[in-house]
KOLDRENFI-613928 format. One record per residue (C-alpha): residue in three letters; x, y, z. Coordinates in steps of 0.2 Angstrom, whole numbers, always signed. Example, Ala and Ser with C-alpha at 12.3 -4.5 7.8 and 13.67 -1.06 7.14 Angstrom:
BEGIN
donu  u  v  w
ALA  +62  -22  +39 $
SER  +68  -5  +36 $
//
This chain:
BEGIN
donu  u  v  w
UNK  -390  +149  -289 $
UNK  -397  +132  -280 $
UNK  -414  +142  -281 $
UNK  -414  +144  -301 $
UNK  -426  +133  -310 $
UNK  -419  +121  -321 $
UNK  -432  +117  -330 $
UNK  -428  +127  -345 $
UNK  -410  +119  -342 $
UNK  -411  +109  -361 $
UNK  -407  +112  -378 $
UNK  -422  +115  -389 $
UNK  -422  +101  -399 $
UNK  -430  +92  -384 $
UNK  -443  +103  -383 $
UNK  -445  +103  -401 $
UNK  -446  +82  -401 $
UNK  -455  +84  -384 $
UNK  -471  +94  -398 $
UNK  -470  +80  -412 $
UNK  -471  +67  -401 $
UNK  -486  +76  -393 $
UNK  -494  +79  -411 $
UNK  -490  +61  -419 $
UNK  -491  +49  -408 $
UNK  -495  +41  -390 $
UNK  -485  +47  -375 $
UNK  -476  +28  -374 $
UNK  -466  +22  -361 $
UNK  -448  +20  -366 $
UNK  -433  +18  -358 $
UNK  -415  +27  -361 $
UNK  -397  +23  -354 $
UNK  -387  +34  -349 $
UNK  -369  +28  -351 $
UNK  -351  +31  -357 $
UNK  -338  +24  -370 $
UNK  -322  +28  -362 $
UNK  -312  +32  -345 $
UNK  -306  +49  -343 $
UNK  -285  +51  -346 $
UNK  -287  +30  -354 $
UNK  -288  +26  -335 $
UNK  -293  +10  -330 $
UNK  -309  +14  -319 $
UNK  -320  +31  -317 $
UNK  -332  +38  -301 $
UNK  -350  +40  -302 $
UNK  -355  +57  -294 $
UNK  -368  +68  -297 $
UNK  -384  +59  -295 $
UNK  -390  +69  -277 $
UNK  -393  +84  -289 $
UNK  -400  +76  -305 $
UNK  -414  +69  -288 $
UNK  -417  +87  -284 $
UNK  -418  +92  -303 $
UNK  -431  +79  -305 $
UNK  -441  +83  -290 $
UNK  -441  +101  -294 $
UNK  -445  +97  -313 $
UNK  -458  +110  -319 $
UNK  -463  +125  -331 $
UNK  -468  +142  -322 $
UNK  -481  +154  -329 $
UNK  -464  +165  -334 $
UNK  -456  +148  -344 $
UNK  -470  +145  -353 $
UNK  -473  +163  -359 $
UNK  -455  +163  -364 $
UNK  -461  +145  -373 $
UNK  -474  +156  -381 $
UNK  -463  +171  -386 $
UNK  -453  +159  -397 $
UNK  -465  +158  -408 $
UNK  -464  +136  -411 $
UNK  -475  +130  -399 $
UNK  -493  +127  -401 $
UNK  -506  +131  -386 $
UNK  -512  +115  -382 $
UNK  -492  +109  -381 $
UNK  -490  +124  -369 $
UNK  -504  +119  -360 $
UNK  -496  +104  -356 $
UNK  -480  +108  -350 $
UNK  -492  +120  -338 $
UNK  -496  +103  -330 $
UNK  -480  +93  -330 $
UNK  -471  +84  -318 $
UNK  -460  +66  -320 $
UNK  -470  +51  -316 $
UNK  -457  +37  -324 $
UNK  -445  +27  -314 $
UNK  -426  +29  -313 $
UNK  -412  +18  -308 $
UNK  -395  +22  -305 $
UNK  -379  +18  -298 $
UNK  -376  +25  -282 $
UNK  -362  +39  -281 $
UNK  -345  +34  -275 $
UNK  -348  +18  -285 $
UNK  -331  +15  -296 $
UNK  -340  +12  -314 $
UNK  -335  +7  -333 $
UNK  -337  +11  -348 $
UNK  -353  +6  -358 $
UNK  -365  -1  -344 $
UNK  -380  +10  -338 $
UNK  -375  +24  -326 $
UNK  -393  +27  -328 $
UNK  -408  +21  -333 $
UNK  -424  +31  -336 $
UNK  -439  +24  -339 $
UNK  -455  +34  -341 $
UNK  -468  +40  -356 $
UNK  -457  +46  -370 $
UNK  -460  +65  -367 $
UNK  -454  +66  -351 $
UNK  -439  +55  -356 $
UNK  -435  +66  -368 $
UNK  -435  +83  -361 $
UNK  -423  +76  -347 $
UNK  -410  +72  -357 $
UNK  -398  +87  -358 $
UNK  -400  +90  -338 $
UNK  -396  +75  -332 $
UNK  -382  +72  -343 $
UNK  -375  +89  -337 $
UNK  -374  +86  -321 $
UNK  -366  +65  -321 $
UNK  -354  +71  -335 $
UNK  -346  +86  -324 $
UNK  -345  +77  -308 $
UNK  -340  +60  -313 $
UNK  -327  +67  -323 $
UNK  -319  +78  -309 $
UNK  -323  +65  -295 $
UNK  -314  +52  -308 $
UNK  -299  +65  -310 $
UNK  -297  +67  -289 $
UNK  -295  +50  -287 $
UNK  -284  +48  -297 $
UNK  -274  +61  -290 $
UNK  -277  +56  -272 $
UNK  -270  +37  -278 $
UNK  -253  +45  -283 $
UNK  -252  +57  -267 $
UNK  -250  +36  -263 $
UNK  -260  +41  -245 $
UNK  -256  +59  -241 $
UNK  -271  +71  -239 $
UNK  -275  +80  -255 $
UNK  -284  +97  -253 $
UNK  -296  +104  -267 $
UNK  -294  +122  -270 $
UNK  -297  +126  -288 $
UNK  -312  +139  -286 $
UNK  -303  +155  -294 $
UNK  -300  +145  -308 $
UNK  -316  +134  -310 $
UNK  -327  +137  -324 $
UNK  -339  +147  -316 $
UNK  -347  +145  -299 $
UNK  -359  +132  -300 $
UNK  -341  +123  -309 $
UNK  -331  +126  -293 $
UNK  -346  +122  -282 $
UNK  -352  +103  -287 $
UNK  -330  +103  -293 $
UNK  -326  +102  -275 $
UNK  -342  +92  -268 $
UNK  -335  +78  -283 $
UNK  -317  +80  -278 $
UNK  -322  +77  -261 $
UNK  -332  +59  -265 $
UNK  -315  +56  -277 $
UNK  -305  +57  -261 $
UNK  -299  +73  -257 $
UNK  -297  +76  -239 $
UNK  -303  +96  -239 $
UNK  -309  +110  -250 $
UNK  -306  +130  -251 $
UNK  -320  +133  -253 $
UNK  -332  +139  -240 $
UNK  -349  +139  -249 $
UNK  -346  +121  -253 $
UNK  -341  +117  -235 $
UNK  -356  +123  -230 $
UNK  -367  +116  -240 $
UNK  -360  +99  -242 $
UNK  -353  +98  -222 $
UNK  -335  +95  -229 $
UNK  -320  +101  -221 $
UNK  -314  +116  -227 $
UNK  -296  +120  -228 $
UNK  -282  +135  -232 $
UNK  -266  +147  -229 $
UNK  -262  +162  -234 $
UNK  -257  +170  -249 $
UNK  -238  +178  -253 $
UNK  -250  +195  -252 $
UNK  -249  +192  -232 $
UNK  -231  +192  -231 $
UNK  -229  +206  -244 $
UNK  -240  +218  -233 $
UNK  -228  +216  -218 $
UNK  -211  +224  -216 $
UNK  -202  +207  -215 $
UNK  -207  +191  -217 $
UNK  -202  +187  -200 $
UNK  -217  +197  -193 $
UNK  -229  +191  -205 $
UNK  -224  +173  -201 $
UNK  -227  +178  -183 $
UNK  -242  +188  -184 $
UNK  -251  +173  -193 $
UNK  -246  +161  -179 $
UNK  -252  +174  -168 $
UNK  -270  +172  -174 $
UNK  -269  +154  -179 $
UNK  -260  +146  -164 $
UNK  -269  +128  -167 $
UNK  -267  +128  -188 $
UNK  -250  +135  -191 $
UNK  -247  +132  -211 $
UNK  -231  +146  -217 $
UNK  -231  +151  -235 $
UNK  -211  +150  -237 $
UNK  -208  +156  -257 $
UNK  -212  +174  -255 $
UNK  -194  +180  -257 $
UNK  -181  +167  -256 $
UNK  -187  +147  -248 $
UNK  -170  +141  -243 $
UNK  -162  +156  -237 $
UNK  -176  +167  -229 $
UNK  -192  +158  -228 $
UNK  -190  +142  -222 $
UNK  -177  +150  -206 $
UNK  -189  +161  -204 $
UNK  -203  +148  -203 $
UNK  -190  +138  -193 $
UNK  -190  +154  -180 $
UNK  -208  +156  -177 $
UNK  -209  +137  -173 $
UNK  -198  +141  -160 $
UNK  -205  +153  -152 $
UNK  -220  +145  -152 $
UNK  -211  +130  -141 $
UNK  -203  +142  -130 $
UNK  -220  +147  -124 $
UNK  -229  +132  -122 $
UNK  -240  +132  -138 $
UNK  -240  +117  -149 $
UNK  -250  +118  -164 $
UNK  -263  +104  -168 $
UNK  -255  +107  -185 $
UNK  -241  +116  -192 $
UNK  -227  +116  -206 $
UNK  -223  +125  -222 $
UNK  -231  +126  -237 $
UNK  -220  +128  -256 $
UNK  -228  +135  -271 $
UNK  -214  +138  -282 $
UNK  -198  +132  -288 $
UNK  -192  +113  -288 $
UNK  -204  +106  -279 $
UNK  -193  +89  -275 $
UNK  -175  +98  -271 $
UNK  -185  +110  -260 $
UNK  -195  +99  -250 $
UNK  -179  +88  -246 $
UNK  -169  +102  -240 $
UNK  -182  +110  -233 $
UNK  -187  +92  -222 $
UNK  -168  +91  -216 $
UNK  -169  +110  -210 $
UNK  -183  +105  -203 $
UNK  -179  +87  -193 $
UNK  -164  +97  -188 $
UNK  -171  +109  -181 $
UNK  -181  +97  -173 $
UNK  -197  +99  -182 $
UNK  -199  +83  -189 $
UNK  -218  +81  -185 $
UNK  -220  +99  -197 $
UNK  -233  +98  -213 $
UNK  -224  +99  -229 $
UNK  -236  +106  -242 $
UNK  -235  +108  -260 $
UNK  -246  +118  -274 $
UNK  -242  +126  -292 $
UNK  -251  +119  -305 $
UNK  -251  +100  -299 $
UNK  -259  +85  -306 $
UNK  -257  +66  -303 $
UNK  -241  +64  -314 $
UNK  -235  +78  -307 $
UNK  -236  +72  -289 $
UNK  -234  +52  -296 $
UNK  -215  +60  -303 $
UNK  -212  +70  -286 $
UNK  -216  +54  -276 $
UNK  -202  +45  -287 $
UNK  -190  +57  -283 $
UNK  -192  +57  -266 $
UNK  -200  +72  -262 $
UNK  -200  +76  -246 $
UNK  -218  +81  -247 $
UNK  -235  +75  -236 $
UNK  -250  +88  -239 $
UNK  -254  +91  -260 $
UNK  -264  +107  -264 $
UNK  -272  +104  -282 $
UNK  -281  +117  -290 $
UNK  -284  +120  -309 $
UNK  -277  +104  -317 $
UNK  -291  +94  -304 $
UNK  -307  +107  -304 $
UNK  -305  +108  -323 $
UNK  -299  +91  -327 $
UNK  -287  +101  -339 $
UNK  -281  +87  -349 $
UNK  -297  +78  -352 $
UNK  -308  +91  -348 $
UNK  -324  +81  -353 $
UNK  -332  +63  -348 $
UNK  -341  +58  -363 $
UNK  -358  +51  -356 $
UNK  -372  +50  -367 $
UNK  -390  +47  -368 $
UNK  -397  +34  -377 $
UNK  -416  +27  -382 $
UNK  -414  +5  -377 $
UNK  -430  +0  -379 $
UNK  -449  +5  -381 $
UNK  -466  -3  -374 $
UNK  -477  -11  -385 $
UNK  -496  -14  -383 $
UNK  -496  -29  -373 $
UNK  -484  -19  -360 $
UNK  -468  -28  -366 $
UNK  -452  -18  -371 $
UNK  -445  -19  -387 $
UNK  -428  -17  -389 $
UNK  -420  -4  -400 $
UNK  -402  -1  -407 $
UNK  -392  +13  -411 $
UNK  -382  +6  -428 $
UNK  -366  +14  -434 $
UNK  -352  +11  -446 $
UNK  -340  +15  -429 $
UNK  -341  +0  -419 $
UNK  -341  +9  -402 $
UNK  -356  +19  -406 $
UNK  -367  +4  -408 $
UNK  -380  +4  -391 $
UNK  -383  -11  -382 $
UNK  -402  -14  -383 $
UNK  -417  -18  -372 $
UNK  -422  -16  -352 $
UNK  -405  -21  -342 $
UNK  -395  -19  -327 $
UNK  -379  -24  -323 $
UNK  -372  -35  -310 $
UNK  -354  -35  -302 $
UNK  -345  -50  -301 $
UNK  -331  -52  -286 $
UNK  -321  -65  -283 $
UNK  -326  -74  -267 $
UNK  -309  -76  -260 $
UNK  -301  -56  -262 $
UNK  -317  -47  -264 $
UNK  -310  -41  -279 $
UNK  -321  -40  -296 $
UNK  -319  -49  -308 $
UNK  -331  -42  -321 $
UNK  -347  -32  -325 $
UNK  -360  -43  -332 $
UNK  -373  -33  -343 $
UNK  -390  -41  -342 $
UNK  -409  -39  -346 $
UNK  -417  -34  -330 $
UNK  -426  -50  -329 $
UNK  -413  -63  -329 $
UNK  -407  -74  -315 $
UNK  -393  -81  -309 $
UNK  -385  -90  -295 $
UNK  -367  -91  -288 $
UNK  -368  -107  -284 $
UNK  -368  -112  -303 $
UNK  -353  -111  -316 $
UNK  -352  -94  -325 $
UNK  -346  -94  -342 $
UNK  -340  -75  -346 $
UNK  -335  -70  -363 $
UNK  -327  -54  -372 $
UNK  -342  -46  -383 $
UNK  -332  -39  -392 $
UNK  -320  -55  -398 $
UNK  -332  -69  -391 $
UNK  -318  -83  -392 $
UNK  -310  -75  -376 $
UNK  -320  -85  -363 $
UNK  -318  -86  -344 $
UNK  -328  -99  -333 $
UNK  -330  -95  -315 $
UNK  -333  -111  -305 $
UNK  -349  -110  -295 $
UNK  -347  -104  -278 $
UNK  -329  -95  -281 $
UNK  -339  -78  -284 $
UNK  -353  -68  -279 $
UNK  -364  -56  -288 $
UNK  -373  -38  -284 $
UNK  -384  -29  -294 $
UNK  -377  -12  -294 $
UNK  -394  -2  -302 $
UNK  -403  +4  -288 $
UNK  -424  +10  -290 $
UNK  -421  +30  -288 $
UNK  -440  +37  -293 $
UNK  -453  +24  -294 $
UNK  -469  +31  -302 $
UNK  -462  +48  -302 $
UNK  -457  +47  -280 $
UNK  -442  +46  -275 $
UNK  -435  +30  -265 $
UNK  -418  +34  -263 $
UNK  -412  +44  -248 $
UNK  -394  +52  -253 $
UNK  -381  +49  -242 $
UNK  -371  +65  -235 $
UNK  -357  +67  -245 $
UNK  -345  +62  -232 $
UNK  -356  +45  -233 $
UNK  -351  +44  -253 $
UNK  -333  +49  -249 $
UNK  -329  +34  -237 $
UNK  -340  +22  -250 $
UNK  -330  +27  -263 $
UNK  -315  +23  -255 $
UNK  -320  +4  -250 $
UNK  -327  +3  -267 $
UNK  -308  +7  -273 $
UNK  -303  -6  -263 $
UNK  -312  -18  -274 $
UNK  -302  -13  -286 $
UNK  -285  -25  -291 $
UNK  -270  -12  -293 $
UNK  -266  -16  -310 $
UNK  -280  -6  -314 $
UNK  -278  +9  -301 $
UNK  -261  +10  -309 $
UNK  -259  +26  -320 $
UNK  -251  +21  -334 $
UNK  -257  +9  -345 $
UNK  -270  +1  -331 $
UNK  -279  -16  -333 $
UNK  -295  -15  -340 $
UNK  -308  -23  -331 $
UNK  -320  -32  -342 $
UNK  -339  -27  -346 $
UNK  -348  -42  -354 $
UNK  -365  -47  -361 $
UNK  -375  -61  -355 $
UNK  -379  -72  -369 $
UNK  -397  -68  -370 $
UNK  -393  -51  -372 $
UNK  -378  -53  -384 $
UNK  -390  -63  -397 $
UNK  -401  -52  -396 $
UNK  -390  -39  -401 $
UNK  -385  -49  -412 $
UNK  -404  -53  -420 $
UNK  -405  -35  -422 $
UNK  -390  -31  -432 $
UNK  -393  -46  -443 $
UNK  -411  -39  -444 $
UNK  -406  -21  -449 $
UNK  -392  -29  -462 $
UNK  -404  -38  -469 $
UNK  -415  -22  -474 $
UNK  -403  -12  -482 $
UNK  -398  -24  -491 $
//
């Protein structure tokens, strides 16, 4: 699969806009966000993750001799529009926020500019790829905040949707925060830690559970988790786990890590009697593990109830995001170049509020509070404009513009968060290793206040407009008003 093309990866309606541009008018240079209107779950952050593949998508961007005959076979495609697509390749710039970056709703993940044809046909690809992975690395994270510091392992591939789902699932659970993955294929090709058990099929195959428990610390001296639910946990599995960590003291071999693992049952009593025959026992050092069918208010409700419980294994409710199973991004046109080489900007109008675009050539810039490093806000700009610290910054809601906040000059600091990608079609960004990502991500979380980590009911943190770019929103509303009317 990492061989495949993709790209024939679109829906044909690119292709189809690709050809009328082509045949009506100049190949323009234009510029399209790609953004989101809400958090996943009505949480009060999301991840970005995903952009290392939408890099090799666009470096690898091309029609074969065998796409462009299947082109042809379709029967909608004139030659000379064939012919070009025999000689494509991206030669626009992109910019991005870099992956581990926590990010908001409605500012540019994104920003592609390039001639309009090329714009177009990357559309559906790229939006594939950031809305899967954000949306799984957003749902890790917040499953590793209410395992409130304990590792999380990811091990959802059975039950992923399909195997590039389960592949790029884990790499974006890993960059969420999860500490390991079950799956091999991405623990190779992403250098992450891979991690596992065994089944209750192990302990089944054996006469007893006693022997199986002590086969498998037999071959596994060093990494010594025991499946304990196979039959009975209380009564049988963990005495019988109890047993083998004996024998394994007896004779000298101490494990770099060892405990029980429980997959059934009442996860909460369990653990606690299970940690008391444990302590007793003199174990108190062993792993407590936990799977079946966990999720962050699963674990959030465990944790509240004292769960004895320190290692969390989550599998379909985080590779799937099964409550909230989509991110929402979308793909929008913000502006296109005129004669003189200036962009003009352009609006998306619609009778829902939240579907109305922000126009124009922007980027974003954080804003943190000098004294806690904390942000205060994300200010959405044109690219062009300027500002300094050291001045007072009036910030207001763009939404209901008499809620205004001044930030005293030199009490902040600012960072543009778009970073230059492909310049002129080349890339000039070298992607971090996903361990890299992982560790960003988690001191970009610490940036975060915990009213909005929280999850339930989280603070929002606020995305506004500058004013230059707020009246000139404002222009072209008025503008389109006044046509219809």
């Amino acid at each position: 699969m990492s061989a495949q093309n993709l790209t024939l990866l679109t829906d044909l309606y690119e292709l189809t806009m690709m050809q009328g541009y082509f045949e009506t008018q100049d190949n323009q240079n234009v510029i399209f966000d790609v953004f989101f209107r809400d958090n996943p779950n009505q949480g009060g952050y999301s991840i970005m993750a995903g952009l290392e593949q939408v890099i090799d998508y666009i470096k690898n961007l091309n029609f074969s001799y065998d796409d462009v005959d299947y082109l042809r076979r379709l029967g909608i495609f004139s030659e000379d529009f064939l012919q070009y697509l025999s000689g494509f390749h991206f030669s626009g710039n992109i910019y991005a926020i870099p992956e581990g970056s926590v990010i908001f709703p409605k500012e540019p993940l994104i920003k592609v500019i390039a001639p309009i044809m090329e714009a177009q046909l990357v559309e559906t690809a790229i939006l594939n790829i950031i809305n899967h992975q954000c949306l799984i690395a957003t749902k890790a994270s917040r499953v590793v905040y209410a395992a409130q510091g304990n590792g999380v392992m990811e091990f959802g591939l059975r039950r992923a949707q399909g195997p590039d789902a389960g592949l790029y699932g884990a790499r974006a659970a890993m960059i969420g925060g999860c500490v390991g993955t079950s799956n091999v294929l991405a623990g190779h090709m992403f250098d992450v830690p891979v991690l596992g058990t065994h089944a209750h099929s192990w302990i089944m195959s054996f006469k007893d559970e006693y022997t199986a428990f002590k086969e498998y610390a037999r071959l596994y001296p060093d990494a010594c988790t025991l499946l304990v639910d196979t039959y009975d946990t209380l009564k049988s599995g963990v005495p019988n786990a109890i047993r083998v960590f004996k024998e394994m003291r007896d004779t000298g071999i101490h494990p770099k890590s060892y405990g029980i693992r429980l997959d059934s049952g009442d996860l909460a009593y369990l653990s606690k009697k299970a940690r008391k025959m444990l302590d007793e026992a003199g174990f108190t050092d062993a792993v407590i593990a936990a799977s079946n069918d966990l999720d962050e208010f699963l674990i959030n409700d465990l944790k509240i109830q004292g769960a004895a419980i320190t290692s969390w294994g989550v599998g379909t409710n985080l590779i799937t995001s099964k409550d909230c199973p989509s991110f929402g991004g979308v793909y929008k046109l913000a502006a296109i170049q005129n004669a003189e080489g200036e962009f003009t900007p352009k609006i998306k109008i619609s009778e829902n509020t939240e579907k109305i675009t922000n126009p124009g050539n922007k980027t974003i810039y954080r804003i943190y509070d000098k004294e806690t490093g904390k942000i205060r806000a994300d200010l959405i700009c044109f690219a062009d404009e300027v500002f300094d610290p050291e001045e007072d910054l009036l910030l207001f809601d763009p939404k209901a513009t008499w809620k205004k906040t001044k930030l005293k000059g030199g009490t902040y600091t600012m960072k543009e968060i778009l970073k230059p990608v492909f310049i002129n079609g080349e890339c000039k960004y070298p992607s971090p290793s996903v361990k890299e990502i992982a560790e960003f991500c988690r001191q970009e979380k610490e940036t975060l206040w915990d009213e909005t980590k929280r999850l339930f009911n989280p603070h929002r943190v606020y995305v506004d407009l500058s004013r230059k770019l707020y009246d000139t929103k404002e222009e072209l509303l008025d503008s389109a008003n006044r046509q219809d009317a």
